[in-house]
C-alpha positions, 0 to 999 in steps of 0.5 A: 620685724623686717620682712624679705624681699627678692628682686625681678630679673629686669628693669621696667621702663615705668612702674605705675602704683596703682588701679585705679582711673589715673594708673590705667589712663596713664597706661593708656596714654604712654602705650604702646611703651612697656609699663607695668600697673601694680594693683593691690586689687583687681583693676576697676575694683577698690578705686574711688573713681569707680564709685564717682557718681558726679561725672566730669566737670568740662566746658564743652557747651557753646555756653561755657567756656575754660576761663569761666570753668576757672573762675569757678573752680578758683572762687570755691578754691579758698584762695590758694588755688594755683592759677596756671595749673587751673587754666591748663586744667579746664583748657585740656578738659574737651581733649581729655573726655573726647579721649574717654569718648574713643575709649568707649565710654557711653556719656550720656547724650542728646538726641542730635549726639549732643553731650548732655550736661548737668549742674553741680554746686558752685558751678556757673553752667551746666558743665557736667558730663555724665553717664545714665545720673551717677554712674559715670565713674562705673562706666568710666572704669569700665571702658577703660579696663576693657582697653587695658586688657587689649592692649598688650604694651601694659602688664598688669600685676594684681593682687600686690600692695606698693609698700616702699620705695625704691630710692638710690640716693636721690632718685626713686628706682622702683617699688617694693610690693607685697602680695596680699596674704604673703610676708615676703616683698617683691622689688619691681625696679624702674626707670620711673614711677608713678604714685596713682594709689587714690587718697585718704579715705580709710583713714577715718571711719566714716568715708564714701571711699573703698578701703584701699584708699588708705593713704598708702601712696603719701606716705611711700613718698613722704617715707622716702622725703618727698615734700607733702603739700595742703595736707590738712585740706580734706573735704567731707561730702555733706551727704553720705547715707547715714546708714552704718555701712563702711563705706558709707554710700554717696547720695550725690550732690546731683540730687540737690542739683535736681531740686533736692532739699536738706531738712533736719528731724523737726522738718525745717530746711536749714540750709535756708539760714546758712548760705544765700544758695542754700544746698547748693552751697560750696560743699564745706558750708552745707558738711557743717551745717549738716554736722551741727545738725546732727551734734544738736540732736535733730538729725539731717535728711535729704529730701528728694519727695518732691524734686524726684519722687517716682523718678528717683529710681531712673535717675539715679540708679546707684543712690536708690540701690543704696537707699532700698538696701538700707530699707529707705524708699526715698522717693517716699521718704527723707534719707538720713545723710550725715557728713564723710570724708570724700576727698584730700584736697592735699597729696604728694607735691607736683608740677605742671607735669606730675613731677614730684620733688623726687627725681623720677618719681611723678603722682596723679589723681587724688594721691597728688597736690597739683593745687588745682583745687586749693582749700576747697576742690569744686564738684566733678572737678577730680575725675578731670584732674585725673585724666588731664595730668594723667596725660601729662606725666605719659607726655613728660615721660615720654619726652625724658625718656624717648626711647623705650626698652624692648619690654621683656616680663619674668613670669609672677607666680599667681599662686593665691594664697591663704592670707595670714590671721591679721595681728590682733593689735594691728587691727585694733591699731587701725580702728583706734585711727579711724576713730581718732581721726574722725573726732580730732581731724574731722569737719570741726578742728581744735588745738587740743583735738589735734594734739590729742590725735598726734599723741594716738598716732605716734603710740599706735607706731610703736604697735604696729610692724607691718609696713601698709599699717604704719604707712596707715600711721605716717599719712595720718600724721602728715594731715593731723600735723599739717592741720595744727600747724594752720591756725585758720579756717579755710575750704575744707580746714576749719579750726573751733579755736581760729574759725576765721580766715587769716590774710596773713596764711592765704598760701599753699602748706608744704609739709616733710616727714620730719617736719611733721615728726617734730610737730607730733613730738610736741604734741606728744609732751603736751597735755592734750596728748596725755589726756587722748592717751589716757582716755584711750589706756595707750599710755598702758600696754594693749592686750595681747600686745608683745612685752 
């Protein structure tokens, strides 16, 4: 069933999806230009960047520099990093965190004022700026949510959930929104738009990011034929408290930094025999090896007894809440970590300047594929990513439209209501993915798990009315599809059944909607797709379901 829709009385110079650090640094940047931030949660709240416990990755010591921070960031890349988008990146680094500086945001410092840095895994240098251990992206967030709030150029509208896209032949022209709790969509047309909507996350069941991170923004874009790239590239943090929480809480890989070791249940450090920088190995070598542990029966634990001990709690703040809330006291005994989905490496395709293959239609942070992290993204170098091409894209706008309209907003009726009883079939709809997801798309991929997996997707559509549910759907397929269709390992992509790297695809993926239905096509006729259809009785109608 479609739902309606009415339309504001007026035209927005620039629409912004999304609450997150990359919306409100944009925001920021294009001010005092009108913008309009939709937000399907509180501003700050539901973001992955404010529950990032790393920092942000920046050559801003006299011992480093931006060509090194390349070099690294292109050595952990799997060779599909783009070259040029990695330089301006670690180039524009010093800029961007003195930016965050004026915002507000108290990295933590030396005696002298100095920032002090940190080290993470695959970095040459200490390069990481942080804030109080691992709460950088907290602070970061909330610096900027403070100026947002004072600066009366962006509106910003919460509690509404971008849905569509606008689109008027080849030109994106605004998002289609609906409020939380409501049926009825509301049309914010604009003269540009901006995806900021975060990644993947929630897409599998177990994930370090909040719930709104659900794919929402991939699939708007790819619904509307924008070009889809590195799909199948998700990375999975080795070390989420393996607790039963959802999300699982991140022990950040700043306690391996800080001399934290990773043991099994017989207490044998395994990392030993895996990768010559043993925990600090890039992160797709230590989730894999952790998974194996833990698929042979003898578990995975982080080790910080020895490394921090009494000073875990000052360190790490965040990490140790987490832990005492779950009843480990970790400085006196080993956590129980287990690989998370962390991060999409993959996202809607875009230029050096946020641009996407839809005319007035740019993405930034997770949401977007800049190719900056290729196969495998290096540690602290996403909350970067965000802010450099955050301000790139205010720049181009900037540039394609130089003069802004007098901004002139209706009022929005604030009302809150009840939300609607959840249609029993689409919440079933949605764990069947997440579990689907994890088994057939997860650390460890295989031809018949992904066909498998294609097969559940595409029954689990025909269940389904609500848009935000089947767009659920469409970004799963798009990372399901684009994974089947790379026959080789590589970064954060590994394949059971071609578990070696093939010379012949060191190149980037490029993935449509209908490309990706065609696979899936195939992958429904083929038996591994009867077989996971059978196996989960969708090939029979779900209880409760409409005849």
């Amino acid at each position: 069933m479609t739902s309606s829709h009415s339309a504001t009385s007026h035209i927005d110079d620039v629409v912004i999806l999304g609450g997150g650090l990359t919306g409100l640094f944009c925001a920021l940047k294009l001010a005092p230009r009108p913008v309009t931030i939709l937000s399907a949660s509180p501003i700050g709240e539901g973001a992955s960047s404010a529950w990032a416990q790393g920092g942000i990755a920046a050559a801003v010591s006299d011992e480093d520099s931006a060509d090194a921070h390349a070099r690294d960031t292109i050595a952990v890349g799997g060779g599909l990093c783009e070259e040029n988008i990695v330089r301006l990146m670690t180039e524009e680094a010093g800029e961007r965190v003195r930016d965050l500086l004026e915002y507000g945001v108290p990295f933590d410092m030396d005696l002298e004022g100095r920032l002090q840095l940190s080290r993470e895994a695959a970095h040459s240098v200490n390069r990481i700026v942080r804030v109080r251990g691992d709460m950088a992206g907290r602070a970061i967030m909330d610096a900027l949510v403070a100026a947002v709030r004072k600066t009366s150029s962006i509106r910003v509208v919460e509690g509404y959930l971008g849905e569509e896209l606008l689109v008027e032949g080849k030109q994106v022209a605004g998002v289609l929104a609906r409020r939380r709790g409501d049926r009825e969509r509301l049309a914010f047309p604009a003269h540009a738009v901006v995806l900021a909507s975060g990644g993947i996350g929630h897409l599998y069941a177990v994930t370090t990011n909040p719930g709104e991170a659900n794919g929402q923004g991939l699939a708007m874009a790819a619904r509307a034929g924008a070009v889809i790239a590195d799909a199948e590239f998700v990375q999975f943090h080795p070390t989420a408290l393996d607790v039963g929480a959802d999300p699982a809480p991140l022990a950040s890989e700043a306690l391996r930094g800080e001399g934290a070791i990773l043991i099994n249940g017989d207490g044998v450090r395994f990392m030993e025999a895996v990768h010559p920088l043993k925990e600090l190995a890039p992160r797709d070598v230590v989730a894999r090896a952790v998974f194996a542990e833990i698929q042979a029966g003898r578990g995975a634990y982080l080790d910080c007894r020895e490394a921090l001990g009494a000073r875990f709690s000052e360190k790490f703040p965040t990490v140790h809440a987490a832990c005492m809330k779950a009843g480990i006291d970790p400085a006196v005994q080993p956590i129980p970590v287990a690989p998370a989905e962390h991060y999409h490496m993959g996202g809607v395709l875009t230029d050096a300047n946020g641009r996407t293959s839809l005319d007035n239609l740019w993405a930034a942070g997770e949401v977007a594929s800049t190719g900056a992290h290729g196969a495998n993204r290096l540690a602290s170098n996403s909350l970067l990513e965000t802010v450099v091409f955050a301000a790139r894209i205010a720049e181009d706008i900037q540039n394609q439209m130089p003069n802004p309209r007098t901004a002139h907003w209706p009022g929005i009726d604030d009302t809150i209501q009840e939300p609607t009883r959840r249609n029993e079939v689409e919440r079933e709809a949605i764990t069947v993915l997440r579990e689907a997801m994890s088994a057939g798309v997860g650390v460890l991929r295989d031809a018949d798990g992904l066909r498998g997996t294609l097969a559940v997707i595409c029954a689990l559509e025909t269940r389904c009315r609500r848009r935000s549910i089947l767009n659920m759907m469409t970004a799963g397929k798009m990372v399901t599809a684009a994974a089947l269709k790379r026959t080789e390992s590589r970064g954060g992509h590994f394949r059971a059944d071609f578990p070696q790297e093939d010379a012949g695809q060191e190149h980037r993926s490029f993935l449509t909607l209908a490309e990706a239905e065609e696979i899936a096509a195939e992958a429904c006729a083929s038996d591994a797709g009867r077989k996971a259809l059978a196996a989960r009785r969708l090939d029979q109608p779900l209880e409760g379901e409409d005849a």
